[in-house]
MIGU-484041 format. One record per residue: x negated, y, z negated of N, C-alpha, C, CB in turn; residue in three letters. Coordinates in steps of 0.001 Angstrom, whole numbers, plus 524288, in hexadecimal, padded with zeros to 5 digits. Atoms other than C-alpha are relative to their C-alpha. Glycine has a CB too. Example, Ala and Ser with C-alpha at 12.3 -4.5 7.8 and 13.67 -1.06 7.14 Angstrom:
// MIGU-484041
7FC867FB5A800007CFF47EE6C7E1887FC7C804B080000803E08001B7FB22Ala 803347FB5A8003C7CA9A7FBDC7E41C80302804427FD267FE62801CE80587Ser 
***
This chain:
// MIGU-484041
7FCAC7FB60800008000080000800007FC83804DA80000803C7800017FB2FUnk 803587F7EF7FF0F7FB6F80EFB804BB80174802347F874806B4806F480776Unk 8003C7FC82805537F65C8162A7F75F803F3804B5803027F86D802797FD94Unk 7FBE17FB3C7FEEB80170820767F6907FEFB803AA7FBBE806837FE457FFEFUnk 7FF077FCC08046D7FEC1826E37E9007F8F77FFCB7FE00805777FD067FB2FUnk 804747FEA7801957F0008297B7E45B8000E8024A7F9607FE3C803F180438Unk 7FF647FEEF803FB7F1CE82AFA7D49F7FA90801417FCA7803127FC667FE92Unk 803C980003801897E574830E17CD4780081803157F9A97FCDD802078044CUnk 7FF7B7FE09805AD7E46D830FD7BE6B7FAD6800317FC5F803FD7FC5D7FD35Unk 8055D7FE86801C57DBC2837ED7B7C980128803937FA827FC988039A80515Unk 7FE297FA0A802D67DA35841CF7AB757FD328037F80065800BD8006C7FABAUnk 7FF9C7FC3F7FC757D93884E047AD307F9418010C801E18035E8053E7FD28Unk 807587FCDB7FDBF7CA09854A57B4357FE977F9D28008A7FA44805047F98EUnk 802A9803DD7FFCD7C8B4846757B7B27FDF47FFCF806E4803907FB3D7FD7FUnk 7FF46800947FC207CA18848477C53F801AE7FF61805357FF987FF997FF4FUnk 7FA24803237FC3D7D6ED844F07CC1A7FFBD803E980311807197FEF07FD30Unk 7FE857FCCC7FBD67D8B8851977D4127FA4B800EA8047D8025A805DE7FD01Unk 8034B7FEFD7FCEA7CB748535C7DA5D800B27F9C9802AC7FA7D8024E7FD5DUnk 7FE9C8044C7FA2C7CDEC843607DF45805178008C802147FFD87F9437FECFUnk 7FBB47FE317FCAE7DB648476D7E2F97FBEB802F38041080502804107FCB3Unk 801A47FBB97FC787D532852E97EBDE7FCEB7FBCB803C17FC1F805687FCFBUnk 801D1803067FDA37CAE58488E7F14E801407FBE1802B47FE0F7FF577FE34Unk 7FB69802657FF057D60083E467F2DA80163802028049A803CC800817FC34Unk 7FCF77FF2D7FD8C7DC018465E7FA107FC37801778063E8038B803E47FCE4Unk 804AF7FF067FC787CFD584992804837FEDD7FA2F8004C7FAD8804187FD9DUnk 80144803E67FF6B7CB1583BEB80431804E97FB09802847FDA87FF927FB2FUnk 7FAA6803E87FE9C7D904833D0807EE8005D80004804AB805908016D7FE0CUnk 7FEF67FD047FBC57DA4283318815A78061F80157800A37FDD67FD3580493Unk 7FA1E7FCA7800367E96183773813F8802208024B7FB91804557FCD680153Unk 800C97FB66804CD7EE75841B680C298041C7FF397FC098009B8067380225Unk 7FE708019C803707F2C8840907FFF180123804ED7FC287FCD17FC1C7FEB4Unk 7FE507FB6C802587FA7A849DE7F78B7FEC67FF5F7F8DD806B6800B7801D9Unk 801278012C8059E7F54D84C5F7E92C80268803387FC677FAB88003B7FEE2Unk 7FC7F7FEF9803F17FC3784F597DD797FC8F7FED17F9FC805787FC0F8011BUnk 801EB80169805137F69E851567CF6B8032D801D47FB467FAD1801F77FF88Unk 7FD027FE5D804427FCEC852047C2407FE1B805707FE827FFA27FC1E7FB7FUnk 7FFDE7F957801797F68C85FA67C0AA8008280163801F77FD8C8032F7FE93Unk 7FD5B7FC8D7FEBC7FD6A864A87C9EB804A4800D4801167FE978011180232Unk 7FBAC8012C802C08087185E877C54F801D2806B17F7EB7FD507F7407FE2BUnk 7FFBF7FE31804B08076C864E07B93F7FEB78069F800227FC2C7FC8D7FCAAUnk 8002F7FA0C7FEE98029F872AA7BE7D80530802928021F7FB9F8011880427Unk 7FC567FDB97FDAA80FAA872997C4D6802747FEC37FB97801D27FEB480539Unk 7FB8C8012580416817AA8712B7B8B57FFD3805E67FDF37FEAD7FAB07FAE5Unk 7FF637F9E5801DE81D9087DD27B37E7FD3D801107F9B28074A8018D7FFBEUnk 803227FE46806178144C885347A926802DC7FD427FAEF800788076C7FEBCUnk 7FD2C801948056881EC98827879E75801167F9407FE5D80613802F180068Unk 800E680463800A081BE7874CB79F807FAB67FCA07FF23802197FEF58031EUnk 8069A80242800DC80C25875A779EDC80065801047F81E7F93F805FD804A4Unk 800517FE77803A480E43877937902B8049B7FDF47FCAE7FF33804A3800B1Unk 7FD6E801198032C81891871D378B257FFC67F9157FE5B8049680261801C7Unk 7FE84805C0800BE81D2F8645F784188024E7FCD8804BF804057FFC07FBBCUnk 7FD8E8053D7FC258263B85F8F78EFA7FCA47FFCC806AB8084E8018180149Unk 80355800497FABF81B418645A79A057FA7E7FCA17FDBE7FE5980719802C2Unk 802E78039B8001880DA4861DE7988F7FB60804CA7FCEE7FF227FCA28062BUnk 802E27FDAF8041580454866BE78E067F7FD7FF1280179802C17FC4E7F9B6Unk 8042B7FF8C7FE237F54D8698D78F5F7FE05800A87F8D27FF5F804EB80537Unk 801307FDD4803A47EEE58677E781377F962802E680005801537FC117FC4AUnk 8055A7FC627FE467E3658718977E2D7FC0F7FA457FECE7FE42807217FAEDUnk 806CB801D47FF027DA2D863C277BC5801377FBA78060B7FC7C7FB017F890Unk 7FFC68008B7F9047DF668600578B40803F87FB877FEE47F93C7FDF180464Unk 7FB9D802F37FFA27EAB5856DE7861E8036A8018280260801C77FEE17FC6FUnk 7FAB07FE2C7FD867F5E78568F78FD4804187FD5F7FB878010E7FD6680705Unk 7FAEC8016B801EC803C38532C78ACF8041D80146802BC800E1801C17FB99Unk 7FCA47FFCD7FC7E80FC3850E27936C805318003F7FE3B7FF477FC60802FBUnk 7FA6F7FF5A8024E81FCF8534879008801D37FCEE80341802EA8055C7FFA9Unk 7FBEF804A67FA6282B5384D3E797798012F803418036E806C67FCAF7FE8BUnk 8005E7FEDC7FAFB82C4E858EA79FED7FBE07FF90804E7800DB803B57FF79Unk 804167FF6E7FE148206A857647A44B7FDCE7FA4A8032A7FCF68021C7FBB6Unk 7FDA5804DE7FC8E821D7848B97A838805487FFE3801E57FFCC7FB407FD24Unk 7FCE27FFB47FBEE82E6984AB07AF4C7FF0D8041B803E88049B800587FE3FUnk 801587FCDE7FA3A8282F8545E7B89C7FBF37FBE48021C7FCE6807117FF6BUnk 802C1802127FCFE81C4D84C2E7BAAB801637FB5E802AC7FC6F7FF9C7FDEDUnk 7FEF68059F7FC9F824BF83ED07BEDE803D5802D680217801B47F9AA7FD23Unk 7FC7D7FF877F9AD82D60846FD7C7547FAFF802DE8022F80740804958008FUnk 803BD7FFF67FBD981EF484BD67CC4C7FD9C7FB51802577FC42802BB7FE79Unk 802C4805987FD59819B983E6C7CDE4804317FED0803D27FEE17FA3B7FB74Unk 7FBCB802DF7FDFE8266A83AC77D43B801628025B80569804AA800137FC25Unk 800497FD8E7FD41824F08451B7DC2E7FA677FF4080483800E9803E67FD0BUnk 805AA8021F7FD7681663841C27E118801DF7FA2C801647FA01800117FB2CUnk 7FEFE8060F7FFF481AE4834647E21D802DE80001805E5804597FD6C7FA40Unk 7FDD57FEBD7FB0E825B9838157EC227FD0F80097804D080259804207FF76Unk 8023B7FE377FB1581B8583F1F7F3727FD347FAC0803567FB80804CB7FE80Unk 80306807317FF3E813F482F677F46C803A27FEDC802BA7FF1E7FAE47FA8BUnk 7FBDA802FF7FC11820D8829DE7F939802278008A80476803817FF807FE87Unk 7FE657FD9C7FC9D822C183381802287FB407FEDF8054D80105805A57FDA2Unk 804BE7FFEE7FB4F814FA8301D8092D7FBE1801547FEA88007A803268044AUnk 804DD7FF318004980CC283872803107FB217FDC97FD5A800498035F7FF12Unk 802D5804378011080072832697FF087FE5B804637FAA37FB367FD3D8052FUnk 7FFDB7FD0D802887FE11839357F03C7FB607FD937FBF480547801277FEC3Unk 802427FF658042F7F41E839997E5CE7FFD7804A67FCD77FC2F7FECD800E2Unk 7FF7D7FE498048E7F4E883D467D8E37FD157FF407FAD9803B17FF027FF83Unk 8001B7FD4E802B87EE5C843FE7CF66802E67FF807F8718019F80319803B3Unk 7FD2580101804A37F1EF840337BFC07FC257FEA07FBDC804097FBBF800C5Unk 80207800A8804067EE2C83FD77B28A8041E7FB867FD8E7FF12805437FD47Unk 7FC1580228803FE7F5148358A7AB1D800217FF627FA7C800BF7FBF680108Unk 7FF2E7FECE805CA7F72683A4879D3B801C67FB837FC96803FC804387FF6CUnk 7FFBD8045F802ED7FE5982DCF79A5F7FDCE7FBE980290804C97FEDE7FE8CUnk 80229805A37FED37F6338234C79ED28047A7FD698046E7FF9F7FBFB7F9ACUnk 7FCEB805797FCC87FD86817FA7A44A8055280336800F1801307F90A7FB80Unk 7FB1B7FE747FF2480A1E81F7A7A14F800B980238804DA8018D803217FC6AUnk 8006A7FC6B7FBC2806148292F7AC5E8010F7FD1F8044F7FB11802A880079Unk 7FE98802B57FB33804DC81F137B5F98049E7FCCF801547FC8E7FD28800D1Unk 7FB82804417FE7580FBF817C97B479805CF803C08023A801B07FBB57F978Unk 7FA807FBAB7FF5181905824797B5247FD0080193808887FF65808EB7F88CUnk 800737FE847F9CB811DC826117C4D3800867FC348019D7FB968024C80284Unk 7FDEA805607FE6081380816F17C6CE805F67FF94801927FF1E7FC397FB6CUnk 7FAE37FE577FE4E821C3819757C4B6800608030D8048C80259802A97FC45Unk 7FFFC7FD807FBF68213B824C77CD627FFE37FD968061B7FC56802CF7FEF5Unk 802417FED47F9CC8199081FD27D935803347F9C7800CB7F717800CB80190Unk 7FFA9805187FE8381FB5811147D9217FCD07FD4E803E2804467FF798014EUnk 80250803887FE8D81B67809967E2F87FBBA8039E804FC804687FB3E801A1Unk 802CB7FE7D7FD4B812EF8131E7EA4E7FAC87FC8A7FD9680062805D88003BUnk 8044E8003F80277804AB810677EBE37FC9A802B07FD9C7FE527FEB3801BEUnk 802F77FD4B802747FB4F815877E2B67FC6B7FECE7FFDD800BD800EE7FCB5Unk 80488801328000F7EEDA8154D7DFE77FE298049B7F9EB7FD4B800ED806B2Unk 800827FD62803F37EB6F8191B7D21D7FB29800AB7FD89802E57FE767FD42Unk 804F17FF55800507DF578206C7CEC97FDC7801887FB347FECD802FC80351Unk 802067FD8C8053C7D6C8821787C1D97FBEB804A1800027FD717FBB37FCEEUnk 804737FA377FE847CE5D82F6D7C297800418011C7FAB08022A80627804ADUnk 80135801E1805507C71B82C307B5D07FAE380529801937FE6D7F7CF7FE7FUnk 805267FB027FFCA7BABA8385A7B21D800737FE477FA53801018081C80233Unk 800B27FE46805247B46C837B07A512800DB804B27FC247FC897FF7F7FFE0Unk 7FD6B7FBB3801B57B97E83FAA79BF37FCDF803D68000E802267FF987FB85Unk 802B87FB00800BB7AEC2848FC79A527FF5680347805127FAAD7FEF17FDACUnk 800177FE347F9AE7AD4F84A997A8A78050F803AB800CE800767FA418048FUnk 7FA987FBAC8006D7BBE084EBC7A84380004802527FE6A803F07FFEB7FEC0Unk 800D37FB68804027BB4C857E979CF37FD0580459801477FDAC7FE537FB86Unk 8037D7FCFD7FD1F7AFB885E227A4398022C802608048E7FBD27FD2080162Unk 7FC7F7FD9E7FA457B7EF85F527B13B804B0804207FC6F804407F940804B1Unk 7FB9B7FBF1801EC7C44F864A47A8987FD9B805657FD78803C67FD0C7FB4BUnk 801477FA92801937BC9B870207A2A07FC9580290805057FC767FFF27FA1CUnk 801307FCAE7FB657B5E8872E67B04B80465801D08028E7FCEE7FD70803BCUnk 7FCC27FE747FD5B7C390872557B5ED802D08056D7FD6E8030D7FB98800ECUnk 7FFB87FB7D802B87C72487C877A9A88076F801B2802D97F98A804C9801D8Unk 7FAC07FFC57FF667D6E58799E7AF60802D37FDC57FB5F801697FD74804B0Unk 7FBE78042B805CB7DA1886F237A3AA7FCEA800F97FC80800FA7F84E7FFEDUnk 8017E800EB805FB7DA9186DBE7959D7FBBA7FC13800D7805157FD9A7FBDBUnk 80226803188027A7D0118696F790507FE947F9EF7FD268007A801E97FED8Unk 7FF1B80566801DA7CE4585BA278C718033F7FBB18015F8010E800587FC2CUnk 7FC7F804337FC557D85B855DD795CF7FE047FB9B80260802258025180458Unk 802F8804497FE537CE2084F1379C177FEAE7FCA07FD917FCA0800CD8019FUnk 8026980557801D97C8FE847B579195805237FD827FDC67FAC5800887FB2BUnk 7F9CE80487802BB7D7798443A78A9D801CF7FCB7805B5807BB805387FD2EUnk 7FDE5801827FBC17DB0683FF3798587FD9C7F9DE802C57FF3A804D880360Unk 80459804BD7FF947CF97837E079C0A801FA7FA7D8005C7FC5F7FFF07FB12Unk 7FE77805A7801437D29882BA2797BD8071F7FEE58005B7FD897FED07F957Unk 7FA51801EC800F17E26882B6C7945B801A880080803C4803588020F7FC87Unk 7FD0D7FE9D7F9DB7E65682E2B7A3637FFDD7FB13802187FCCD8047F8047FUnk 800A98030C7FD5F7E20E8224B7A6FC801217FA077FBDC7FACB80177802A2Unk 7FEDB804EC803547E6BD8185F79B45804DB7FE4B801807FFFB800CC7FA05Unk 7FC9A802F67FB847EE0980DEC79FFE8027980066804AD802EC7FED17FEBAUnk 800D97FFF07F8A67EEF78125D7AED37FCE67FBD38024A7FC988056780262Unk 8043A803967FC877E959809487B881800A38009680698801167F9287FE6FUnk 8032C7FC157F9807E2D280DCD7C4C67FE027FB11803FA7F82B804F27FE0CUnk 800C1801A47FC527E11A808D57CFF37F8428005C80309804B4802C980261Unk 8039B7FDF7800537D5488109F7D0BA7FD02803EF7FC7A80072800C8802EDUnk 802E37FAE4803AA7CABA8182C7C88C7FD4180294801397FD817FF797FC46Unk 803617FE5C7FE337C157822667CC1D7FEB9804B57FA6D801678018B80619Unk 800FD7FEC88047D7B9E482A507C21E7FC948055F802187FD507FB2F7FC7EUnk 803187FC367FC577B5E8838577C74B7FB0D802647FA538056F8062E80373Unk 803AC7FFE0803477ABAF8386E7BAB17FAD4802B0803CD7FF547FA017FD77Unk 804687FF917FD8B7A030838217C413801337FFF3805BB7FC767FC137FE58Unk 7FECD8013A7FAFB7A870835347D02F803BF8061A80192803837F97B80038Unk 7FE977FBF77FC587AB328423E7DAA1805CE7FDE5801887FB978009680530Unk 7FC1D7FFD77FC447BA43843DE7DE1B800E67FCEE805247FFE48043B80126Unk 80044800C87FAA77B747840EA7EBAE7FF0C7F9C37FF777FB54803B580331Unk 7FF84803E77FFE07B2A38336D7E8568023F7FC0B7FC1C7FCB87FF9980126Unk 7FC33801DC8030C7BBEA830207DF56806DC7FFAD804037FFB6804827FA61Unk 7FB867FFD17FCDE7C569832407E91D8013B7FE7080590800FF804177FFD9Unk 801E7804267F9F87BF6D82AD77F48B7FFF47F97F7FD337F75D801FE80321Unk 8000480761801957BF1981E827EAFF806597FF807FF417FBDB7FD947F885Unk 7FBAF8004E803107CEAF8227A7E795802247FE2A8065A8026B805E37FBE9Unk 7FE0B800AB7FA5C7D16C8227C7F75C7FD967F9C8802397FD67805AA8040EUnk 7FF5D804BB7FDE57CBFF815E87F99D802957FCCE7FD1A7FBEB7FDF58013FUnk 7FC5D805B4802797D4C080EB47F13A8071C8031A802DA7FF817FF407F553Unk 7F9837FDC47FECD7E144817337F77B8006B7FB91804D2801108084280282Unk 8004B804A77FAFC7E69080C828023A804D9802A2804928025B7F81A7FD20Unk 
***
């Protein structure tokens, strides 16, 4: 079965958007990308701050409400559509709850194909990228690190620690079929 969905989970300054960008240059057909932060940049201010949106603590803890998961599974559901419709999509995600995360886009995508990607960076490496990037809280990277990826299971791993975007994203395209 043709990969239809490209899923890449990572936490945060690990990496995911610079192999999106490369992904998307390296594929020979084009592929539309979608990331939860810009999911979340589109959510109205009065929801970056509250209980039922999505909270930013000052040592880089997120925390999520129930408005804030019923926008993002009518956004997944919405990206999902765009898959069924043809387009060929990768995505961009942090999964805050582990396993929970994936199983709420499993639902989503049913029987499309996927191809599910681990974009693993040592934490310090991250922590180092998040205060060069000087966009996120603090310390997101290292709380993130590890719990994004407990009980998920990948299809694939790539670890941009020591490994360049570009060839992290030429090893992600030869497993797309």
């Amino acid at each position: 079965m043709t990969t239809q969905v490209i899923i890449l989970n990572g936490g945060s300054s690990s990496g995911k958007s610079g192999i999106v960008r490369c992904l998307q240059a390296v594929l020979p057909d084009p592929w539309l990308a979608f990331g939860v932060d810009s999911f979340v940049d589109s959510l109205p201010s009065k929801m970056q701050a509250s209980d039922a949106g999505i909270k930013f603590a000052p040592n880089g803890e997120v925390s999520v409400g129930a408005d804030f998961m019923a926008l993002q599974a009518a956004w997944m559901e919405g990206v999902v559509a765009m898959a069924r419709a043809g387009a060929r999509v990768v995505i961009d995600d942090v999964f805050l709850g582990g396993a929970a995360s994936q199983q709420r886009w499993q639902k989503a995508l049913g029987a499309l194909a996927v191809l599910w990607v681990s974009v693993r960076c040592e934490s310090a490496v991250a922590a180092a990228r998040e205060v060069a990037r000087g966009d996120r809280v603090q310390g997101m990277a290292v709380l993130q690190a590890d719990v994004v990826h407990k009980g998920v299971f990948y299809d694939l791993e790539v670890d941009t620690t020591h490994t360049e975007s570009l060839e992290c994203a030429r090893t992600i395209a030869a497993h797309v079929s």
